[in-house]
C-alpha positions in Angstrom: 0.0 0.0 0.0 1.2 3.4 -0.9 1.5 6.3 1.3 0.8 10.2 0.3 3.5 12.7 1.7 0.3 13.5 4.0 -0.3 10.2 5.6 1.4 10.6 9.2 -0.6 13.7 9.5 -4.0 12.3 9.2 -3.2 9.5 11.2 -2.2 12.4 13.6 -5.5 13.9 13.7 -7.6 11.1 14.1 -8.4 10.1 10.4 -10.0 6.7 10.4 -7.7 5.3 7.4 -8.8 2.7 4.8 -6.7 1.1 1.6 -8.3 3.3 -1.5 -6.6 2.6 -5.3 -3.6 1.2 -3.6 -3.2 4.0 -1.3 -3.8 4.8 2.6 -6.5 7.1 2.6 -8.4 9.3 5.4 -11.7 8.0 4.6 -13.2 10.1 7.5 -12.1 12.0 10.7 -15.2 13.8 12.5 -17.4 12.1 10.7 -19.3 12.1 7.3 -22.0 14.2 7.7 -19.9 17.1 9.9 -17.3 17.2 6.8 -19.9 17.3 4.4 -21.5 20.5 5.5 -18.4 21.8 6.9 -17.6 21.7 2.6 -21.4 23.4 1.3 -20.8 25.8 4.3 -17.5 27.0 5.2 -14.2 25.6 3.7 -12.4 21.9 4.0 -9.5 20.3 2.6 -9.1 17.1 1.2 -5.8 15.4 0.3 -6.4 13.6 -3.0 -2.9 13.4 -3.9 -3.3 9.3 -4.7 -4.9 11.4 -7.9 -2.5 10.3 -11.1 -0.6 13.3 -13.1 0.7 13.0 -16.7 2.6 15.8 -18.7 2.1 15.5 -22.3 4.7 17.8 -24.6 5.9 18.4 -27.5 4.7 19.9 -30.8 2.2 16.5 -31.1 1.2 16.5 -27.6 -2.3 18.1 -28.6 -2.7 15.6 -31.6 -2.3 12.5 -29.1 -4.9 14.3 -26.7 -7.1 14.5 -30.0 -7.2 11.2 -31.0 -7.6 9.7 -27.7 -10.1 12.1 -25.8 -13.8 12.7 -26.6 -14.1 16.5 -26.1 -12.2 18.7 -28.3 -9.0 20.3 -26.6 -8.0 22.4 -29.5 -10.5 24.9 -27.5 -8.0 25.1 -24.7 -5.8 28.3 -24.5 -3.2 28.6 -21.9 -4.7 28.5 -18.3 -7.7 26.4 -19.0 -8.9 23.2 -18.0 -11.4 20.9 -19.4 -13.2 18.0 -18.0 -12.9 14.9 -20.5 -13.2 11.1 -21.0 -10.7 8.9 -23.0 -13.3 6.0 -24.8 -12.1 2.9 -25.1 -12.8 0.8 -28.9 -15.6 -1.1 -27.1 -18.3 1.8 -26.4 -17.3 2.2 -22.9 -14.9 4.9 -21.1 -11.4 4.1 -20.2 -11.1 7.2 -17.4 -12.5 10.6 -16.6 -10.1 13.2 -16.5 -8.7 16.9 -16.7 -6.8 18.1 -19.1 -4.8 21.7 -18.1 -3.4 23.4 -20.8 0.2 24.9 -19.2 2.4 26.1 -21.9 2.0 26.5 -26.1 2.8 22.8 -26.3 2.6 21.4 -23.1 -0.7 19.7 -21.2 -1.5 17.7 -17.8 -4.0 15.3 -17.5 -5.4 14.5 -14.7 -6.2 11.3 -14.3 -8.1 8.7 -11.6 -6.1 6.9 -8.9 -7.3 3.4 -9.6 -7.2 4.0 -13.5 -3.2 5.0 -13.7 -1.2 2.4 -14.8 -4.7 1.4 -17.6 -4.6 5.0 -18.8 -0.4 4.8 -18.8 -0.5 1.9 -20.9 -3.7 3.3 -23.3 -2.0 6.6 -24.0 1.5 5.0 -25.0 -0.3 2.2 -27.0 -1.9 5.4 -28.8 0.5 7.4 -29.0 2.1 7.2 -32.9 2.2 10.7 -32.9 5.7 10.9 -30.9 4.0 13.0 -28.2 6.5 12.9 -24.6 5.4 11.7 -22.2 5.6 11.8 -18.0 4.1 9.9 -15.6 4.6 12.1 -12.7 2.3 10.7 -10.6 4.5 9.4 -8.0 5.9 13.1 -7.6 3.0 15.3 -7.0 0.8 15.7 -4.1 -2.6 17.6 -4.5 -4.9 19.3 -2.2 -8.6 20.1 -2.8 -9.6 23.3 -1.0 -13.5 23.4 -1.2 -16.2 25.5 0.2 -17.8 28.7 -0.3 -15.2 30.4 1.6 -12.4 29.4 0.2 -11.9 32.6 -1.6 -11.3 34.5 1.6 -9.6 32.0 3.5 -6.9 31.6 1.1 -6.5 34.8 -0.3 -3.7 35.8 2.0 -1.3 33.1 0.8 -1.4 33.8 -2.8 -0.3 37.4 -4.3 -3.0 36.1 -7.2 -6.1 37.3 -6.8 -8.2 34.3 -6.2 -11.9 35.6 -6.6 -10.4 36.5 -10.7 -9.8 32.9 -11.1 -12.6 31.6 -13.0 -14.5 28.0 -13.0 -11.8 26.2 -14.9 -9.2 28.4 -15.1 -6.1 28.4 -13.4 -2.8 29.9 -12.4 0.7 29.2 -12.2 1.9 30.9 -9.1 2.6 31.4 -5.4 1.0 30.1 -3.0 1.6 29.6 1.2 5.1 30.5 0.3 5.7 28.0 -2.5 6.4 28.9 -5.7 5.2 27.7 -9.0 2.2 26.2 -7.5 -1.1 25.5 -10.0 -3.8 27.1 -8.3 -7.3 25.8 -10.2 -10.7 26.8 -9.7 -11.9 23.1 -9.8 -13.0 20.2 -7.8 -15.6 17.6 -7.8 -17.8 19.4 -4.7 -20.1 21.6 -5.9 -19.6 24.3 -3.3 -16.6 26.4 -5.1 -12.9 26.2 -4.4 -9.9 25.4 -5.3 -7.3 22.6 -6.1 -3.7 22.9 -5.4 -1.0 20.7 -7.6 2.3 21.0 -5.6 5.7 18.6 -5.1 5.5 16.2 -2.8 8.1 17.8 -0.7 6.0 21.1 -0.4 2.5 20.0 0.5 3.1 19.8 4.1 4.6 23.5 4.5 1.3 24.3 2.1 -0.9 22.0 4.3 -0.1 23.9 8.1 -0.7 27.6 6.2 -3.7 26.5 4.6 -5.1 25.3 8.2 -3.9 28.5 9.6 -5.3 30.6 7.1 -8.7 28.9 7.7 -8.6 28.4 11.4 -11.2 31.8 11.9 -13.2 30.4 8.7 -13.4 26.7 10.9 -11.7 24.8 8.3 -11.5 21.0 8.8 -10.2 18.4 7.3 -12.6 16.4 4.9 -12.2 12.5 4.1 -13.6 10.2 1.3 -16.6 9.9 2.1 -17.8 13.3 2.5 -16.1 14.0 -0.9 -18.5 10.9 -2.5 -21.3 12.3 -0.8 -20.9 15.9 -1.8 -19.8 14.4 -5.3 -23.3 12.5 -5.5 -25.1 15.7 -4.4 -23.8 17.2 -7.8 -24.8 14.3 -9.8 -20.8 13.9 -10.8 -19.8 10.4 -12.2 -17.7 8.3 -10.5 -14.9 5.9 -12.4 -15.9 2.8 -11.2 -19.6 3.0 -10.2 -21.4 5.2 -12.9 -19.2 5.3 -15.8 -16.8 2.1 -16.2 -14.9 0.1 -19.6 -18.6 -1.1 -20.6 -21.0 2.7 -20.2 -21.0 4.6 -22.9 -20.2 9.0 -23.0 -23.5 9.0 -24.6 -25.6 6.9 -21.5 -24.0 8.7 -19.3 -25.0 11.8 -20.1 -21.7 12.8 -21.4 -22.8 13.5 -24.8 -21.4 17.7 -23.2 -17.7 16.6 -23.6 -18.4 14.4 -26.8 -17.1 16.1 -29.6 -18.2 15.2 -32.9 -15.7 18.2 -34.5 -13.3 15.7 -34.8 -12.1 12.0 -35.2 -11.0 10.2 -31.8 -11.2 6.7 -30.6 -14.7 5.3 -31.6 -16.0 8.0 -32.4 -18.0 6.9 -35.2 -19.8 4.3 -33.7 -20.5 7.5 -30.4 -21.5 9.4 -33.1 -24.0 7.0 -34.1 -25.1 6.0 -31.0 -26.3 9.6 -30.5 -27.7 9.8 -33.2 -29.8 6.9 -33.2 -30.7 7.3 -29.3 -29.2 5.1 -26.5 -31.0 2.2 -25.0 -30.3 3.3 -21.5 -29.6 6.1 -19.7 -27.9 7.1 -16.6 -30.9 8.7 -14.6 -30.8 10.7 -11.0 -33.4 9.8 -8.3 -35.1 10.6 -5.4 -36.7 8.4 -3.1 -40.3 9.1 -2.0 -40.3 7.2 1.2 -37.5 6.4 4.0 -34.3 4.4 2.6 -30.9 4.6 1.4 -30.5 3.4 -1.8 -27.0 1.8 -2.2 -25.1 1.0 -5.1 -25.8 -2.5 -6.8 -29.2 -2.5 -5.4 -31.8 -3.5 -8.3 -34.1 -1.0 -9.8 -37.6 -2.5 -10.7 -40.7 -1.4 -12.4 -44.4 -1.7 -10.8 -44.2 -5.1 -11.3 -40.8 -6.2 -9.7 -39.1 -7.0 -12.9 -35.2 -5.8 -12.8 -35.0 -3.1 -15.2 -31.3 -1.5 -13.8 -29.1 -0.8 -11.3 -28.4 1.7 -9.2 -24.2 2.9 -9.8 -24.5 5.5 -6.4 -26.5 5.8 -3.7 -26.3 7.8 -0.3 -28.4 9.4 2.4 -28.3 12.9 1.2 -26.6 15.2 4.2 -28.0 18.2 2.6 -31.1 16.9 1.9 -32.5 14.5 4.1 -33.1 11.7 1.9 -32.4 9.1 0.1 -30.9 10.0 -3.6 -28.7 8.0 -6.1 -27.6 7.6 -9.6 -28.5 4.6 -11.9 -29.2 3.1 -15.4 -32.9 2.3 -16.7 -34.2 2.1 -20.1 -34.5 5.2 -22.1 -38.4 4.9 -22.1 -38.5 5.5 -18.0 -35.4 8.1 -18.6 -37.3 11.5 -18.3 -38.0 13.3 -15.6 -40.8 12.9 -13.3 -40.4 9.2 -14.0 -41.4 6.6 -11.4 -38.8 3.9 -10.4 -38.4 1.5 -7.6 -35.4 0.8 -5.6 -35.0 -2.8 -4.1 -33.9 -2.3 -0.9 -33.6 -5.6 0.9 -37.0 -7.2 0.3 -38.9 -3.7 0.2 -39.7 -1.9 -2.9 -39.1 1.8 -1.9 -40.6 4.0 -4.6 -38.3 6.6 -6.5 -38.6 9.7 -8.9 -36.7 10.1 -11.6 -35.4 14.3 -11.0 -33.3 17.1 -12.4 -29.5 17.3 -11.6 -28.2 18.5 -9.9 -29.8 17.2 -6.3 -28.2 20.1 -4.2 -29.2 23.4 -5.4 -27.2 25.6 -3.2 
């Protein structure tokens, strides 16, 4: 099992550690439902540094991003990032992932902790273009600062000005006395923020300042779970659970970063799928009475036939109820639907809603 640079300090503060993509990760310290609104309300940090980091350069390194990715990163300028997925030649998704554009001819992707060594080996196997390639994974540590306050609370460690850093955009700069930092206005909460790539030898100077910044704001620090629930809130995908090697962009309702503008890995049979209508969709639910939905739990029509699956489920924090994520055929898709979930030997009734759950 691998350790971040961070791992003696959660252990230090109580973190209740669990083995997570071949890593030692804080699932939770406080608790989950404490950390989660401690994220919509105020600010928390979350060490996600088992996250994988590639550096793509060169005068072809935009070509190999082309012909592997689904959305079209010939839109990126310098300082812009932009959520992606790499298909695979079967119809379903290899990874997620962000792609930051750095430099003229240089790009990072972002990629998921349990998917590195696959998305290593699919990106080399692609790559005839003679793009470089760096797996610098191993050397980078990365800290998610979320939270509506976030803003403020970090604002005096960065000579940037933090609030001019829009969704998606970032900047390379200083920040809690490091320099060259990448400060990005992303993450996978829903409640604003920040995420901070540094060394692995600087994230525990940038870790005490951040806490010290935010000590008047009450920052805490967040685990896994809170960071799957506040994910779920959102309606995000997860690798793994609602988008894996056999779900379609298109199912998923990721037909937003499919990119028909140009030619990528399977695109043509994407293209058609669109075109022609899936036979399932991801949907987002509600349920209507007392539950929690978990994932693998059947979904079934009036009748009690199995007609899907639910991919996430939780006890909303924010909400009060049960809410998860799930395909169905496309015919019980829209919204205002009426699904069951199976939990244990009870039928719980569901509605099929808008995303995302949380409103804000």
């Amino acid at each position: 099992m691998k350790n971040t640079a961070l791992t003696e300090t959660h252990i230090a503060l109580g973190a209740k550690m669990v083995p997570f993509a071949g890593y030692n990760m804080p699932v939770q310290y406080e608790g989950v439902n404490i950390e989660h609104d401690t994220v919509r309300k105020s600010v928390g940090v979350f060490d996600v540094s088992h996250m994988g980091e590639f550096l793509i350069e060169g005068p072809n390194a935009l070509a190999l991003i082309q012909k592997t990715c689904s959305n079209d990163a010939a839109k990126l300028t310098i300082g812009k990032a932009q959520y992606s997925c790499m298909p695979n030649n079967d119809g379903g998704i290899v990874d997620d992932l962000i792609i930051y554009r750095i430099k003229e001819d240089t790009y990072l992707l972002v990629v998921n902790a349990s998917n590195i060594e696959k998305d290593w080996n699919w990106l080399q196997a692609n790559n005839d273009v003679g793009a470089e390639m760096k797996n610098l994974s191993e050397d980078y540590s990365l800290l998610a600062i979320q939270g509506p306050k976030a803003i403020e609370a970090m604002q005096p460690l960065s000579s940037h000005n933090l609030a001019d850093i829009k969704f998606y955009n970032f900047v390379v700069g200083d920040f809690a006395g490091i320099e060259h930092v990448i400060i990005s206005a992303t993450g996978y909460t829903g409640s604003g923020g920040f995420e901070i790539y540094c060394k692995n030898s600087e994230v525990n100077q940038i870790w005490d300042n951040v806490f010290e910044a935010g000590a008047a704001f009450g920052i805490k620090p967040i685990g896994l779970a809170a960071r799957d629930t506040l994910r779920l809130e959102m309606g995000y995908c997860l690798y793994g659970n609602d988008i894996t090697d056999t779900t379609s962009p298109i199912e998923a309702g990721l037909g937003w970063i499919t990119k028909f503008s140009k030619t990528f890995t399977n695109s043509e049979a994407l293209e058609d799928e669109k075109q022609r209508g899936p036979e399932r969709k991801l949907i987002a639910f509600e349920l209507d009475e007392r539950g929690i939905p978990r994932q693998g739990y059947d979904i079934v029509d009036a009748d009690g036939n199995v007609i899907g699956e639910v991919t996430s489920g939780t006890m909303s924090p924010s909400l009060g109820k049960g809410i998860g994520l799930g395909y169905v055929p496309t015919g019980l898709s829209s919204v205002g639907s009426k699904i069951n979930i199976q939990v244990r030997k009870k039928a719980i009734p569901a509605t099929v809603v808008k995303l995302p759950f949380y409103k804000g």
